[in-house]
N, C-alpha and C positions, 0 to 999 in steps of 0.2 A: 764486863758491863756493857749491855748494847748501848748505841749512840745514832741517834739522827737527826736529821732537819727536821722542825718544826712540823711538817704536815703527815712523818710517819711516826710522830712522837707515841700517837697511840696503839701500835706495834708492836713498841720494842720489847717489849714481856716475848709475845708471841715469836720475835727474833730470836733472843736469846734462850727461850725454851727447844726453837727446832733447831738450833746450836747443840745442845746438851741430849737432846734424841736421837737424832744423827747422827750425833759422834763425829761431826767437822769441824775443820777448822776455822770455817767463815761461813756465814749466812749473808747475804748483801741483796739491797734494793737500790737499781741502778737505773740513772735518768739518763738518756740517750739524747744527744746534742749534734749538731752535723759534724762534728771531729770531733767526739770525745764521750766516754762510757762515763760518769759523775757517781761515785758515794752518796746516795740519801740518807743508808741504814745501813747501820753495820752492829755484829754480834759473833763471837768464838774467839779463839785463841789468837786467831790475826786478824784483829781489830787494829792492829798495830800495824799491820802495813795498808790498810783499806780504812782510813778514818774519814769523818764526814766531808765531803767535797773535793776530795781527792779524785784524779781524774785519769783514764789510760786512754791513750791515743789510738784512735782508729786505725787500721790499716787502709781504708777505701779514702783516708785522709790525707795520712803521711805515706810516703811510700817506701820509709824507710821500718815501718814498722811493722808490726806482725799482726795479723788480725785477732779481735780478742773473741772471747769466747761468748759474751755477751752483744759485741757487733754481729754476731752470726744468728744470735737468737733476733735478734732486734729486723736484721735485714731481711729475715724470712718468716718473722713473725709466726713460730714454731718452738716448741722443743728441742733441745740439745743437751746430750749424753755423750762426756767422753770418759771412759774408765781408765785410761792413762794415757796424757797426751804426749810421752815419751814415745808411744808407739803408734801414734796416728798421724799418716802423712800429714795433713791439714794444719795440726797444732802445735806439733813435736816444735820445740826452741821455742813457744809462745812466752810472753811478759810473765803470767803467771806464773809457770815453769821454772825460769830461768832465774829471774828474784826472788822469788817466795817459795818453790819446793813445791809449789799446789799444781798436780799433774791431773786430777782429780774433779771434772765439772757435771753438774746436772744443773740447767736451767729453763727457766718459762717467762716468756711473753709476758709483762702488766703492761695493761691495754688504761686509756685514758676514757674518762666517762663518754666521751662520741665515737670510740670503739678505734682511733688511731693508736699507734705504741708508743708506750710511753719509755718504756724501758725494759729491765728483768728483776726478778726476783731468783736468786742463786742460791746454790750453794758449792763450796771449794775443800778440799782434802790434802792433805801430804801422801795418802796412799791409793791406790789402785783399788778401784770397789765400785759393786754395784747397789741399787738401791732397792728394798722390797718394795713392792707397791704401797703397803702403809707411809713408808716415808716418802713413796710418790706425793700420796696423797695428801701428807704434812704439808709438803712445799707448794701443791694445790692451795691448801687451806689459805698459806700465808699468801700467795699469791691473791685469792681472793679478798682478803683484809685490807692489802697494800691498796688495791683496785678499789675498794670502799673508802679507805682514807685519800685518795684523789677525789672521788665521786662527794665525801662529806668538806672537804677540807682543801677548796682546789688552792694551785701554789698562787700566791703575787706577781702579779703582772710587772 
């Protein structure tokens, strides 16, 4: 059952549906803070270790840590595809990985209504896979949604 913070409440259908279409095991909407990636949304199988406000520590933060995969989207404000971070020098022993089994990342940039980043919209896997462009375009969609419930619903000061 998907779960969020108040301002992607009206989301979470559309979380937990590209959950069940992609065939992952996490779909997640993540707030980016100067140390730390933050749970907004969360929806799949591992909801259970990503629940709302739940937080992984940067790398460009701690230096004991590993960069996450969503720090990399967030810092370059871009796209990021890794099809198993077991075998990419970059990610290989990242948090994901090594807790969770999720070797498995596609993510995109949500941008905040005056066009700075907000965060990501993701998705995570146990297995090695690539994504058809239709499911690009799923997490397109959601990614655009997220960006409309910032833009209708901004957060509390």
């Amino acid at each position: 059952m998907p779960d969020s913070s108040a301002q992607f409440r009206p989301i979470e259908s559309l979380l937990a549906q590209t959950a069940t279409e992609l065939g992952v095991r996490s779909v997640l909407v993540m707030r980016s803070t100067p140390t730390h990636m933050a749970v907004e949304a969360t929806a799949g199988a591992a909801e259970v270790h990503y629940p709302v406000g739940a937080e992984g520590k940067k790398g460009s933060a701690f230096p004991a840590a590993h960069e996450l995969y969503c720090e990399r989207v967030v810092d370059n404000d871009t796209a990021l595809f890794v099809r198993d971070s077991r075998a990419d020098p970059d990610f290989a022993g990242n948090e994901d990985e090594v807790e969770f089994g999720l070797v498995n990342y596609l993510g995109l940039a949500v941008h905040n209504p005056d066009g700075s980043v907000y965060g990501t919209v993701c998705v995570l896997d146990d297995q090695a896979r690539d994504y058809t462009s239709e499911e690009r375009a799923r997490l397109e969609e959601l990614r655009a949604a997220a960006e409309q419930a910032l833009a209708t619903r901004p957060a509390a000061l």
